[in-house]
N, C-alpha and C positions, 0 to 999 in steps of 0.2 A: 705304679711304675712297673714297666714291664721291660724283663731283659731279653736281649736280643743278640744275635749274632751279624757281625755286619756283612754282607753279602761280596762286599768289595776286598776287606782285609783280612778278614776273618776273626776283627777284636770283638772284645762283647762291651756291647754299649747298652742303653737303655732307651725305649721308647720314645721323651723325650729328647732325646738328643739327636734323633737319625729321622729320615724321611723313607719309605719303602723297605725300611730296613738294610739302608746304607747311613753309614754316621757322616755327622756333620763333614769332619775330615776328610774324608772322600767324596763326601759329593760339591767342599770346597776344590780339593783337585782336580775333579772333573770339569768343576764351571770356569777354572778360571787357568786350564794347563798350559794353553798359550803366552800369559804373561808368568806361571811359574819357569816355565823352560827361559824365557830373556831375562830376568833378575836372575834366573842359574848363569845365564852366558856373560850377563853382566859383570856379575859379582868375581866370576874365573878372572875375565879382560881385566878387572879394576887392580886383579893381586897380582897378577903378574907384571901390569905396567907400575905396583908398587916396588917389587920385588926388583927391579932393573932400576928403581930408583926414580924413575919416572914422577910427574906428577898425573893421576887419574883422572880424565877430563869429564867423566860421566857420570856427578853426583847431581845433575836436577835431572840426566836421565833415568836414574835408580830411583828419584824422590817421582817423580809424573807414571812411571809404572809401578812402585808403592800405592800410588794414590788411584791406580787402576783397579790392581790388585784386591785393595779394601773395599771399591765398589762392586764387583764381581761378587766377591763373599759374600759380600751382605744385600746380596741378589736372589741367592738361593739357600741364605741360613739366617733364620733370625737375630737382629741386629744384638741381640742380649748376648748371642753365643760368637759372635763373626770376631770380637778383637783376640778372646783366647785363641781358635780357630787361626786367624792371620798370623797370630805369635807364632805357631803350634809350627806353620807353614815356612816361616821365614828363619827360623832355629833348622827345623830340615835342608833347608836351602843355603845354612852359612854350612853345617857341617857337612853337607855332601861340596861344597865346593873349596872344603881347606887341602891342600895339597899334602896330599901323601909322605910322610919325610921318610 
């Protein structure tokens, strides 16, 4: 196993885990940044229409671009690495989207 530096982030990952010497993570957010950006825009609309009390009316739309998401990943990372990978994805995407207190 050979270590590496990722070209994208600048983590050091390992051989197996990256492709041209981009890691898994990054070349998950490149294939699939279209539908990170809408579960980002999602997830803001879902907490603010919580936040007013509201009830959220777009949990099978979260769930049909989840199940995007995981196709995309496991497009361009082999399927062994793509569920850590999507975890990895969707933990950056809750806490970039919790409101600032």
């Amino acid at each position: 196993m050979i270590h590496l530096t990722c070209q994208t982030c600048r983590q050091t990952t390992d051989s197996d885990h990256s492709r041209e010497a981009v890691c898994w993570l990054c070349l998950a957010r490149q294939g699939a940044s279209v539908e990170l950006r809408e579960i980002d825009r999602l997830i803001r609309k879902r907490r603010a229409w919580l936040a007013k009390g509201l009830r959220a009316p777009n949990d099978e739309q979260l769930w049909r671009l989840a199940q995007r998401l995981q196709r995309r990943i496991v497009a361009v990372i082999p399927p062994h690495d793509a569920q850590a990978v999507y975890n990895q994805l969707v933990r950056e995407i809750e806490d970039r989207s919790v409101p600032a207190a």
